[in-house]
N, C-alpha and C positions, 0 to 999 in steps of 0.2 A: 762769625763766619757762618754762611749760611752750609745747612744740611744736602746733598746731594739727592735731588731725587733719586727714588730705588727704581729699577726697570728691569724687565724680563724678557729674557732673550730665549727663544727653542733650539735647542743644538741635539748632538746624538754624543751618547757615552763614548768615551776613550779605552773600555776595557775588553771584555769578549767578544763576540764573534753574535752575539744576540741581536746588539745593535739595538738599545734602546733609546728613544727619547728621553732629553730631558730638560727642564724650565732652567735657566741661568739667573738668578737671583744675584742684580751687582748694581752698583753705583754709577759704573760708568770708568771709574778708576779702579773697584776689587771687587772678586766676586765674595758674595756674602753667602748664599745658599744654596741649594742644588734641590730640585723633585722630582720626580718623573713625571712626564706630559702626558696627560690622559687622552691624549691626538693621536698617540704614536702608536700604530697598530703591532710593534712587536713588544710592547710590555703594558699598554691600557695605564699608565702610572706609576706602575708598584717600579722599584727598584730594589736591589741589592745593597749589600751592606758595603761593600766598595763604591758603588755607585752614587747610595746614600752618600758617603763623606768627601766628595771630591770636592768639596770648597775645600776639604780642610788639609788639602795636599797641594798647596799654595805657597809654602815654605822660602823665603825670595832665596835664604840664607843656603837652597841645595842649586839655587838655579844658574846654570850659565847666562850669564849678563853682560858681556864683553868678549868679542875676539882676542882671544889668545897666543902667542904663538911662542913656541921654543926655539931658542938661535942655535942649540947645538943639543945633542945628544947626552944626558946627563946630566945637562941642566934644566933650571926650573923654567916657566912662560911666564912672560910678560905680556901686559896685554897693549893691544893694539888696536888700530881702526879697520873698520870693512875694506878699503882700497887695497891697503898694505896686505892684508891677508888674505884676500884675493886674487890680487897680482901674484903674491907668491907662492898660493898655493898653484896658477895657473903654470908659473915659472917651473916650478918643482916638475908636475905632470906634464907639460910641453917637453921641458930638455931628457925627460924617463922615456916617452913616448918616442923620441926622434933616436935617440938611442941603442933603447931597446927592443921598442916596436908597440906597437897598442896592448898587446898582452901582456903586459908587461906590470900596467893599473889593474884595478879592479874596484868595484863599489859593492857593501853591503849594506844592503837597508832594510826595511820592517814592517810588519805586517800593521804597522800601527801609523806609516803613515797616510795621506788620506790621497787619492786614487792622480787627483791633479799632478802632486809629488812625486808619486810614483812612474806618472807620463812623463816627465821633464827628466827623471835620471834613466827611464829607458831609452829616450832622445839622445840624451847627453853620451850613455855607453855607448851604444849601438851606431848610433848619425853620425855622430862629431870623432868620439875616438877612435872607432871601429875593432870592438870588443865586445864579448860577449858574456866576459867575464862582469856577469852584474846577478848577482843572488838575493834573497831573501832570504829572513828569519822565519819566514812561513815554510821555508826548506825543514823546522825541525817539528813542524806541528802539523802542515795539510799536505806535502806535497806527494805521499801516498794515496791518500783521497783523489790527489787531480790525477795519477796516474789511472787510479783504479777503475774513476769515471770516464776518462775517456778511452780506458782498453776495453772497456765493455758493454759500454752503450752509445764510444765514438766523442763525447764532448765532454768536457770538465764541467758537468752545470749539475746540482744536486737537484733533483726533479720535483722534491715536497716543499710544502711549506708548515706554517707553524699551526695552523690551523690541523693540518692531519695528526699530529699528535691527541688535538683534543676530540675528532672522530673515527680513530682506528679502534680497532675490536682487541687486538692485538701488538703491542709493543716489545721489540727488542732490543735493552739498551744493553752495548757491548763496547767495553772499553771505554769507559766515558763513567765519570761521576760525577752527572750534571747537576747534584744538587751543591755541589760545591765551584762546579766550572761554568755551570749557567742557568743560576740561579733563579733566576726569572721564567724561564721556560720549564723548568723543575715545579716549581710554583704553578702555571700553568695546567702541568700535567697531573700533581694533585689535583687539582680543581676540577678538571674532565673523569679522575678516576672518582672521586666522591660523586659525582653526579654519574657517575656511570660505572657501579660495582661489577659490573660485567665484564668491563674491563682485565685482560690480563694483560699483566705487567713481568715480563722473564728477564731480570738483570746479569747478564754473565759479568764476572768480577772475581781477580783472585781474593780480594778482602771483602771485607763485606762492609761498606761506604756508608754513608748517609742516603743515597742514592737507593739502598739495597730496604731501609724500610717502606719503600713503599710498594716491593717488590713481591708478587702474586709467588714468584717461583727463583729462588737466587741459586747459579751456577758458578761456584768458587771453583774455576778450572783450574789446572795448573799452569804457571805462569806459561804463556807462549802457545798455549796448544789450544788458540782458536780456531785455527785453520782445521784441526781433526775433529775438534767442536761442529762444525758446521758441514762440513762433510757428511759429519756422522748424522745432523739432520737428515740432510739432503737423501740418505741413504732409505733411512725409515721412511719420508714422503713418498719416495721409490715404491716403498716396499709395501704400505698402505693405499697404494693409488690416489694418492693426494696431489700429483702432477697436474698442469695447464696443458697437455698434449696439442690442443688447440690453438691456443697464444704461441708454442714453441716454435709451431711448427711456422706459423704465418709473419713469425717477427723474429724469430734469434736464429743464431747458427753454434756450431759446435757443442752441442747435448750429447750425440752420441759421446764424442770422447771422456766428456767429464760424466758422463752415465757410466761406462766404464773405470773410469776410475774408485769414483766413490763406494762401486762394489765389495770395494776394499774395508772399507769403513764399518765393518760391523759394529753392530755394540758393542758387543765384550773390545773387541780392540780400539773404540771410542775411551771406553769410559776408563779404559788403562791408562789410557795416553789422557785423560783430562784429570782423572783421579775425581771422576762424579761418578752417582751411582746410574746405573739402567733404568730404575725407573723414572729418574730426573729425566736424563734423553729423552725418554721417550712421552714422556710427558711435554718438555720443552715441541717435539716433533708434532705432537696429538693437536695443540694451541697452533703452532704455524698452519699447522693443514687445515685446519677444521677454519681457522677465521676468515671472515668475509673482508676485512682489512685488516691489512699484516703492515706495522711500522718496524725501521730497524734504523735506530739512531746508535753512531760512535763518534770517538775522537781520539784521544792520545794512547791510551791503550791500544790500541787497534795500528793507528799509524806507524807511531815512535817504535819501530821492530824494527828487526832484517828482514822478516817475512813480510811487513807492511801494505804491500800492493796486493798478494795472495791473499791477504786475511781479508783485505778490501773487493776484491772476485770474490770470492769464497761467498761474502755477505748479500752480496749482487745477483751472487747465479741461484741462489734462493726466492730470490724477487723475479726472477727472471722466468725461474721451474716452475711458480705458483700463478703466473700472471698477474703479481702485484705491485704495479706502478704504472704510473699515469691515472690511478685511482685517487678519489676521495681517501684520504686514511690511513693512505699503504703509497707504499716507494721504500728506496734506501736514499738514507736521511743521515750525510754527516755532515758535525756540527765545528761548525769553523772556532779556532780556536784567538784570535787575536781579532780587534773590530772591524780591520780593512784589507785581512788576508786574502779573502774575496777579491776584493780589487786588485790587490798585487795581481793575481789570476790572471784578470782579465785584461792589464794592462802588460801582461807578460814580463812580471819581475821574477821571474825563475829563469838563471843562465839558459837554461833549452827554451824559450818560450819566447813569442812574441808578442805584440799586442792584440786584442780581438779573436782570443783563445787559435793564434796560428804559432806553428813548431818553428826553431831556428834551422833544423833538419830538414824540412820540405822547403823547394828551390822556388816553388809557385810563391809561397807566403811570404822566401826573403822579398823576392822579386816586387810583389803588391806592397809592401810595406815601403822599402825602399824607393819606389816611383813615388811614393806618399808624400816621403820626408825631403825629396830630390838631391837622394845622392844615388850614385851610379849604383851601387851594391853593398849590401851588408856582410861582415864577416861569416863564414858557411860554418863555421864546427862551432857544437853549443860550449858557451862555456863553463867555467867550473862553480859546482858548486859547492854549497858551503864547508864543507868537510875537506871539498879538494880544495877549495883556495886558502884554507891555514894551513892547509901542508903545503900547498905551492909560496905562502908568502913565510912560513918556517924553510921553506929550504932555499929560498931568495930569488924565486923565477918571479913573483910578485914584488918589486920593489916600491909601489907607490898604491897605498891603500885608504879610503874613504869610505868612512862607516856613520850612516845617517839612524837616528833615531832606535838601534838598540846597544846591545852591551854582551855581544862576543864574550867579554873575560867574565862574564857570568854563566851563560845562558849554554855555549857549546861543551859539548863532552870532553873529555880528557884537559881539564884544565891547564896542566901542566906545559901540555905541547902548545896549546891557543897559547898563554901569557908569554912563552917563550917568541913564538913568532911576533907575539907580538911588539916585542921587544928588541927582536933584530929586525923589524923592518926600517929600512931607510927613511920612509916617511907614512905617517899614520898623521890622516886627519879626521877628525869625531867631529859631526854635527850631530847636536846634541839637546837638550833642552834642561838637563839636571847634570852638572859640574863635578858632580863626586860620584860618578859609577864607575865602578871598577877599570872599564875600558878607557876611558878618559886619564888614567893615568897615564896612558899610555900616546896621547894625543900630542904631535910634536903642532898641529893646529888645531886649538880645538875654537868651534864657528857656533855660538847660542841658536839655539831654535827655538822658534813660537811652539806655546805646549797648549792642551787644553784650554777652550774658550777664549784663545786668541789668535786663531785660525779659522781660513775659510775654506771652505770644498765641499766635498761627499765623499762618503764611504756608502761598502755593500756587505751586509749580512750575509746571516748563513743562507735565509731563505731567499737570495740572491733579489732582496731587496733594498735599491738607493734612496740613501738620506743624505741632509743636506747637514753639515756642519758649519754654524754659524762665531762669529769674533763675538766675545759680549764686552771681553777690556782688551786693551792694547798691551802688547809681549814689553814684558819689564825690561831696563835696561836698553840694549841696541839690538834685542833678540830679534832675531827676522822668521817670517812663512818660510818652509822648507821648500817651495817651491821657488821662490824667491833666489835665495841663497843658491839655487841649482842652477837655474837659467843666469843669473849674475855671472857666475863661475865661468858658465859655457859661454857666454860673447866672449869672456877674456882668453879661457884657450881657444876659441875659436881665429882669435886674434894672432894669435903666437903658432900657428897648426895653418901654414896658406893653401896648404891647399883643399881646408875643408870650407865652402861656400858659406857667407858671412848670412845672420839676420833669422836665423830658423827660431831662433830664440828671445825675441823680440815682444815676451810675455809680459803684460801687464797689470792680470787680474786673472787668477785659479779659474772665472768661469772662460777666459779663452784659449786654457788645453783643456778642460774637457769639451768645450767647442770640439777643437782641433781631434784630441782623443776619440769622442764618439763616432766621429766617418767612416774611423780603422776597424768600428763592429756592423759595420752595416751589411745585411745579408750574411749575417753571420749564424750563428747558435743562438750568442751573446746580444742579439742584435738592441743597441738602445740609443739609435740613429734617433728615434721620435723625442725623448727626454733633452731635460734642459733646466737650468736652473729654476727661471722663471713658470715650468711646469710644475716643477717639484715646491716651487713658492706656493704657488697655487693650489695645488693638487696633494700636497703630502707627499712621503716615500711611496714609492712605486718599485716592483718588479720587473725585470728583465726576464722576458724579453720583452723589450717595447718597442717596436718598430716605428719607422715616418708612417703617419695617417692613425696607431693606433688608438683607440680609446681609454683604453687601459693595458696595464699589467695584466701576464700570467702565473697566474695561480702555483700551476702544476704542469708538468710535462710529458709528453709522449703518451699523451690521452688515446691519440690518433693510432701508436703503435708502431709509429716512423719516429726511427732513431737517427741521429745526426753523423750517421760513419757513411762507408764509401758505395755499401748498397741498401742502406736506408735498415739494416738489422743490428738488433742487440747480439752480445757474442757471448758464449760462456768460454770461460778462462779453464783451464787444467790447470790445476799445479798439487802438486802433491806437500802432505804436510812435512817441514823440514823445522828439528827442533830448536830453540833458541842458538845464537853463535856460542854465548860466552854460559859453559856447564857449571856445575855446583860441585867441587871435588874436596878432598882431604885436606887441602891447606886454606878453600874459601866455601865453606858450606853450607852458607845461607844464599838466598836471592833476594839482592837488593830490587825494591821497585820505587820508583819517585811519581811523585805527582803534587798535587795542590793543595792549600790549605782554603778556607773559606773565607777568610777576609784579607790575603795576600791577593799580589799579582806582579808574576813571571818575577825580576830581578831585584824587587821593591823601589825601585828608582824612585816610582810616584808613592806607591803606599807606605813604603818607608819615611815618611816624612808625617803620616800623621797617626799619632801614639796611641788612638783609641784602635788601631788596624791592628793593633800590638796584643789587646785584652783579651783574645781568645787562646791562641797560641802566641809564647812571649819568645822561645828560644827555636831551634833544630833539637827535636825529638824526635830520635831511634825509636823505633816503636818493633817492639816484639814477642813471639808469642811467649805464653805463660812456662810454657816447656823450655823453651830456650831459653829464655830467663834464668829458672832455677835450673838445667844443668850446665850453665854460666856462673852462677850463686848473684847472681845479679839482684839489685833492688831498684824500685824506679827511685828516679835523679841519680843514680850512678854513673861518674864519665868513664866511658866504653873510648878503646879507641878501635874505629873500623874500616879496615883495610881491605883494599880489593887488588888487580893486579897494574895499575893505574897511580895509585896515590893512599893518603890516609889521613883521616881526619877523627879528631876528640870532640865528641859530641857527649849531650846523656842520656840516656836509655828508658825508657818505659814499655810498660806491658802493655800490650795491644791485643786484645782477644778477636777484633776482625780479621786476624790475620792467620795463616795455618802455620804450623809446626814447617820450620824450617825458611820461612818467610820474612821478609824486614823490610820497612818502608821508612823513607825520609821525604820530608815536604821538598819542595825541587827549589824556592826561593831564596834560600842562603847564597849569597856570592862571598867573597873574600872581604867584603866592605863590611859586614857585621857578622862574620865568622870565619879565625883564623883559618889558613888552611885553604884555600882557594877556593871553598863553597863546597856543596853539593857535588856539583859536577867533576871536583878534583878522583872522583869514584868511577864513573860509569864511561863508558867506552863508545868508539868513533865508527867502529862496524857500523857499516847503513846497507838499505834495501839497497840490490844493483839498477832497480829500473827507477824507483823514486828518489834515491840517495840520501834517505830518510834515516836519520843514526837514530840507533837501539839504546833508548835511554829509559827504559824500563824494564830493564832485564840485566844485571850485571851479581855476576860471583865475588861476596864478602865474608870479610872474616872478623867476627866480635869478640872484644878481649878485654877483662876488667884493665882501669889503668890506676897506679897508686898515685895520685897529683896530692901531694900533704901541704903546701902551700896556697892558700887562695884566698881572694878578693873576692869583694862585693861591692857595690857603689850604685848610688844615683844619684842626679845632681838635675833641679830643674834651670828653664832655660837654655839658649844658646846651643840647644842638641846637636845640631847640623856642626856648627862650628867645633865641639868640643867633640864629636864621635872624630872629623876628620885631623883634632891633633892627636887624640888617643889612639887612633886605631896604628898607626905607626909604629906607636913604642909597646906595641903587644907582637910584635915577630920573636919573642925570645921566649916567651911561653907555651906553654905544651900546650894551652887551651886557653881560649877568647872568646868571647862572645858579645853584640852587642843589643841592644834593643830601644825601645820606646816605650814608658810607661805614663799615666793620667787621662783624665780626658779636657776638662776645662786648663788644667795647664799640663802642659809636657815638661817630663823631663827623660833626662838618657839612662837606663842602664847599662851598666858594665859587667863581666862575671871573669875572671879569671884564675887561672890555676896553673901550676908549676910543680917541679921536682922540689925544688925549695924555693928559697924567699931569694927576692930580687936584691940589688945593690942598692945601696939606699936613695944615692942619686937618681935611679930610674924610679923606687916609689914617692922621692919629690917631685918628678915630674910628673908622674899620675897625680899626686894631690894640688898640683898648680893647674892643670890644665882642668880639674873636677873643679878648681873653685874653691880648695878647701884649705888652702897652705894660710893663710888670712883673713882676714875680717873678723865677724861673731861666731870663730871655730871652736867647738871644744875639743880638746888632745886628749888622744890618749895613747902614750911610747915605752914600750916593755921592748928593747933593742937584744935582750938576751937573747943567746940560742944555746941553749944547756940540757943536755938530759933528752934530749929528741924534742923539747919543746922550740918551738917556732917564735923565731921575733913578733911583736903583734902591736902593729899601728891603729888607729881609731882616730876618726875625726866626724862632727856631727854638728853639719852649719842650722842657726835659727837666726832668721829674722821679719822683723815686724809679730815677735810671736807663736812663729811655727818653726817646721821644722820644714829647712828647701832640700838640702842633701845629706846626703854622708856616706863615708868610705870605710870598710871594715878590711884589715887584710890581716891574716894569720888566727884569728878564729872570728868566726862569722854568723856563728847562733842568732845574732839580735837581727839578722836581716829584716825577715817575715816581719815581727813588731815597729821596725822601726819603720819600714816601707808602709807598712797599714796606718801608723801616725801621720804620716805625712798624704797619702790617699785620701785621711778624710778629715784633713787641714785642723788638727787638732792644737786647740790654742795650749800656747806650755805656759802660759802667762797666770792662769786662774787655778785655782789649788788643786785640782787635781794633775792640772801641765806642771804646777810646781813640783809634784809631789813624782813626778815621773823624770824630772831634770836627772835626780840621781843617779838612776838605772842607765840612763841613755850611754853610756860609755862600758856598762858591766857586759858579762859574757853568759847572757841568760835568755833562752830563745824566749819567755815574756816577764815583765815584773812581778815581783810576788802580790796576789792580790788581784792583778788585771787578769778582767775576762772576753778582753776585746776578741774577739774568732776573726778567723782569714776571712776575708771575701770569697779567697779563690778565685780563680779564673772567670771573665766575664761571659758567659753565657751566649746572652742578646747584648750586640753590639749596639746595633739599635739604640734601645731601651736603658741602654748598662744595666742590667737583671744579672747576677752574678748567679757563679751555680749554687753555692753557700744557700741565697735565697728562694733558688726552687727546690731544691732539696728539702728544703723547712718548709716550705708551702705544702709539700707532698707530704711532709710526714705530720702536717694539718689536715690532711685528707681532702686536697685541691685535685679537681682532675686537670687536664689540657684548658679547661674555657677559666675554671677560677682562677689559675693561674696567669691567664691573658688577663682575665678584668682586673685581678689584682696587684700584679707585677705589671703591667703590659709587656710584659716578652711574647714575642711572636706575633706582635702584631701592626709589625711595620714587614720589614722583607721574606720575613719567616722563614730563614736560616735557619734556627734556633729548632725550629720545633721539631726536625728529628730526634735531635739531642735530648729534647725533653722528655719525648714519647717514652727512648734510651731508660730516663731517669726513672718515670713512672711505670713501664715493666720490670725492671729492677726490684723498687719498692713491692709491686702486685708478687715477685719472685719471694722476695724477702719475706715479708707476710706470709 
């Protein structure tokens, strides 16, 4: 059988909001490789550690591959063909719409899909059904930013680009831990501060990130009080005459009021309310005035509030007072948090928004739009967004709902209420492209979608720069383009719905809606009438705005000082600082805050599929400070359970010294699919901004409580991960704690960790041991069924074959985990005298053998590289600085993640010494 030629395809990442290129190494049938494309001018090649492993998130075993569909309500899907399930999904929504009325549907989709996609479901909402009820997931990450941009300079369009990062004098990163959320422009910005120690770098942050070493001056505010944070600049600028009097006057409006206001803002009443000292302020204030280029880059921190849109003015009218933007260097600069959120934007996937950055609110915009698409008119009240349409489809004014490309029962706040509605809706159908995410259980139709590298379109980055995204293999199975699947849909109800005019939807190829898409920006803001596939073939990613005739992209904006509002001025915002919704009292006294881990992403749909994603952080770690720790008596690995006023979840605990006395952070990734308990978000609350509608999912009052679990499991088992996580994860509802994961890199396998009040019935731990694999075959037993004396039953089993060791289950004492997991880590043969001489032990209750001096690995370091931290810790205490330890381990010298973490290790050491 002849070898497939290998071939390379350029496409753009599926992950953040960077938007980087990259090379598609595949046969033509799979993709084999991934690089970054040294073409693409928002990452020059380098890539991230997510980025780096997207071949290896290819898992066919998590992917929807077939239409599915449920015949009734509490029964399981059967699958079926595209006809059949599109007829009936058309059927379903025809007879709800006649019914009940258009508003009756509603669609939610995602800032991940690609811009084409997004045109066809804004057609399909708005054209055909006549609803307005169509939101995005970009609702819980930018839709403060598009408010903030255009109340204050009139249009949603970020005005910098990536370049000013590496020539401003001056950087403000706030709310954002880009060296974890975007990585590659973090990377970047080292690179400019080394070549430019000049450089000040002022990271406000209530922890102190990886983000925070590189940071000239770090501001660990108190959680929420960004808004009196910047004020309190703006006050001292005042007070220094460090003002643009000039620029204010010829280009913004509204200073006097917000000059008044911030009068208020002294110091001493800043640095109360931020809990920093005075002369930080004012040092922070001395750096903004004095620089000739002033950058201010944010993101979730900053958004994800109730204050959201005010934190977002606040940052603006600093840029505004200084006259810095439409400069070289300088602007405010937020950083999109998904890779096609952008687009969402601009095609008008936020219920209030229309395509070509126009409101559903202004009559002129329905009006233009509507003469576009040729229908008489479009529904006038914007519709609901994402917070309002799970209470509208929980209380059953939404009976027919269609959710493309994310995972609601992870991702939204108050879990409890999302699963519930979701579960009483009459019909939910998931277009999807990964079959096992949480939301998908919920799918009475669920419709496969093309994922990664087998899709065509473009997306638009932060720096409101389009790329083209290219197919390198064709979508497994029957999976279809998401565009595809939308426009199929829409002829059929178009079909069943007479009197919506037949044919709008008569798409055949992604590049003709954005044909169709681009006419709706022309003379716009947005304008990218000039672009086209075949430019962007030609030409590379380009920036918008690109007009018909132009030559190229723009750079940067409002050079000229003409802002895109109603009389051509920027505005400053008043709002006064108002503290967090949810306070910190007697019964919940910590503030939880959520955010990212470094080699996760958002719900792990994709990154949970490949087990090296897993080597840095392996479970949901509490992390807290040292004080609350001990007067909790807490130790790390302790399961805490922590409750807020929402829900509660058994997590385990560790000490986190970035964080202040009275502080707690959980990575935001956990869904209910690998941690009982509804995830993360079973915590934190549905309060949003009132102008963005932005829920506050970094800010929530908890409460931390040793819990006694004397029963537990451990297990790993390679192999079949996908398959056996989704039998196990079921018969883990009865336990107080679950958790699951990904461990190895060359081979995968699953772990499990559980824990209980006591030990389970026996028939529920044979089913745990059939479904690990381990009831049969080359198992060794071990069954002490007693429970006498406070002592616990305690099963054992420890599969070997060809040799080694693939899995094993420990439940009622667990000591040998650590040993027995590092044997099989690093594929130790049991076959030759010393595997013989260890066959013994493999069943005792000994966290190592007598005699063995194998050491943990620990946790892997550089993902990259697999540099474990075991090995630069030894490296360091060989007296390696930062460079011996790159040439000798190579850590940090692929995406350079890593090398915060390491700098960590080696001031440590220099401490210790």
């Amino acid at each position: 059988m002849n070898k497939r030629a290998t071939q390379t395809t350029a496409s753009t990442c599926c992950y953040c909001g960077v938007g980087c290129g990259v090379l598609i190494e595949h046969d033509g049938e799979r993709i084999l490789g991934v690089s970054g494309d040294p073409a693409h001018p928002a990452n020059f090649g380098k890539l991230c550690s997510k980025g780096a492993s997207l071949h290896l998130t290819g898992d066919l075993a998590a992917r929807a591959l077939y239409p599915e569909l449920r015949l009734g309500k509490g029964l399981g899907r059967t699958r079926t063909d595209w006809n059949s399930a599109l007829d009936h999904a058309a059927d379903r929504f025809a007879d709800t719409i006649r019914e009940h009325g258009p508003d009756s549907v509603a669609f939610y989709i995602s800032g991940q899909l690609l811009t084409e996609d997004y045109y066809a479901f804004n057609k399909l909402a708005r054209a055909l059904v006549g609803t307005n009820n169509i939101d995005s997931n970009s609702r819980l990450c930018m839709s403060s930013a598009v408010v903030g941009y255009k109340r204050s300079l009139g249009a949603d369009a970020p005005p910098c680009s990536y370049e000013d990062m590496e020539q401003a004098d001056t950087l403000l990163i706030i709310g954002s831990n880009m060296a974890y959320a975007h990585p590659i422009l973090f990377r970047r910005l080292e690179a400019a501060k080394a070549a430019n120690p000049q450089m000040k770098v002022i990271v406000v942050d209530p922890r102190r990130t990886d983000t925070c070493e590189l940071a000239d001056l770090h501001l660990a505010i108190a959680p929420g009080s960004d808004v009196a944070l910047l004020h309190g600049v703006l006050h001292l600028l005042l007070e220094q005459g460090r003002i643009d009097h000039t620029f204010i006057a010829a280009h913004t409006e509204g200073f006097d009021a917000l000059q008044s206001l911030v009068a208020e803002y002294e110091p001493a009443r800043v640095t109360e309310l931020c809990a920093i000292s005075e002369a930080d302020l004012r040092r922070c204030a001395s750096w903004i005035g004095s620089s000739p280029r002033f950058l201010s880059l944010w993101c979730m921190g900053v958004n994800q509030s109730t204050a959201g849109t005010a934190k977002n003015a606040a940052i603006i009218n600093l840029h505004l007072a200084t006259g810095q933007i439409g400069k070289v260097g300088s602007g405010p600069f937020s950083l999109t948090g998904q890779p096609n959120a952008m687009g969402g934007r601009e095609t008008g996937s936020l219920s209030n928004l229309l395509p070509g950055h126009r409101e559903v609110a202004n009559p002129e915009h329905r009006a233009e739009v509507a003469a576009y698409w040729g229908v008489d008119r479009l529904p006038e009240m914007p519709g609901l967004s994402a917070i309002e349409l799970f209470d509208a489809v929980g209380s059953g004014k939404i009976k027919a709902l269609w959710i493309a490309c994310t995972n609601p029962a992870q991702s939204m706040p108050d879990q409890h209420k999302v699963h519930q509605a979701l579960r009483d809706c009459p019909f939910v159908v998931v277009q999807e492209a990964f079959a096992n995410t949480e939301t998908c259980r919920y799918a009475d139709l669920l419709l496969p979608a093309a994922s990664w590298g087998e899709k065509e379109g473009t997306v638009t980055n932060s720096e409101r720069r389009i790329s083209r995204v290219r197919r390198a293999i064709a979508a497994p199975g029957e999976a279809r383009a998401d565009w595809s699947i939308t426009c199929d849909f829409a002829r059929r109800l178009e079909a069943r719905l007479p009197a919506a005019p037949v044919g709008r939807f008569a798409f055949t190829h992604p590049e003709q809606l954005f044909e169709e898409y681009k006419v709706l920006t022309r003379r716009r803001d947005l304008d990218l009438s000039g672009l086209g596939y075949a430019l962007l073939e030609a030409r590379g990613p380009q920036q918008w705005p690109f007009p018909e005739g132009a030559k190229q992209g723009t750079t940067r904006l409002y050079g000229d000082g003409h802002f895109p509002s109603a009389n051509g001025r920027a505005r400053f915002i008043t709002e006064a600082y108002q503290p967090p919704r949810e306070q910190r009292d007697e019964r919940y006294p910590l503030t939880l805050n959520t955010g990212r881990l470094r080699d996760q992403w958002h719900g792990m749909s994709r990154t949970g599929t490949a087990a090296r994603l897993f080597a840095h952080v392996e479970e949901p770690l509490l992390g807290l400070h040292p004080q609350d720790m001990a007067q909790r008596q807490l130790e790390d690995g302790r399961l805490v359970e922590v409750r807020s006023r929402r829900g509660a979840l058994v997590v385990r605990v560790q000490t986190d010294s970035s964080l202040q006395q009275g502080q707690a952070f959980l990575p935001m990734h956990w869904g209910d699919r690998f941690l009982k308990g509804l995830g993360i978000n079973a915590l934190t609350l549905s309060a949003f901004d009132p102008l963005s509608k932005q829920p506050e999912l970094k800010h929530a009052g908890i409460d931390v409580q040793p819990i006694d679990l004397p029963w537990t499991f451990h297990a790993l088992i390679e192999d079949d991960v996908q398959q056996r996580l989704e039998a196990l994860r079921p018969l883990c509802e009865t336990f107080a704690y679950a958790s699951f994961g990904l461990a190895g890199r060359e081979t995968s396998a699953l772990l499990m960790r559980a824990a209980h009040h006591h030990a389970p019935a026996a028939a529920l731990l044979s089913r745990l041991h059939e479904h690990l694999g381990l009831n049969d075959g080359p198992v060794m037993r071990y069954d002490d069924p007693r429970e006498t004396q406070g002592c616990l039953p305690i099963h054992k089993r420890v599969r070997i074959e060809d040799g080694r060791l693939t899995g094993f289950a420990l439940s009622g004492e667990t000591r040998a985990r650590n040993w027995l997991r590092e044997l099989w880590q690093s594929q130790t043969s049991m076959d030759d005298d010393s595997g013989r001489a260890l066959r013994r032990w493999l069943l005792a209750p000994v966290e190592s053998p007598p005699g063995e001096t194998r050491a943990r690995a620990g946790k892997t370091l550089c993902t990259c590289m697999n540099v474990s931290e075991t090995a630069v810790r030894e490296g360091i205490e060989r007296g390696c600085d930062l460079n011996a330890l790159k040439q000798n381990l190579g850590c940090g010298t692929q995406c350079g993640s890593c090398v915060p973490e390491i700098r960590r290790l080696l001031a440590l050491q220099t401490i210790e010494a």
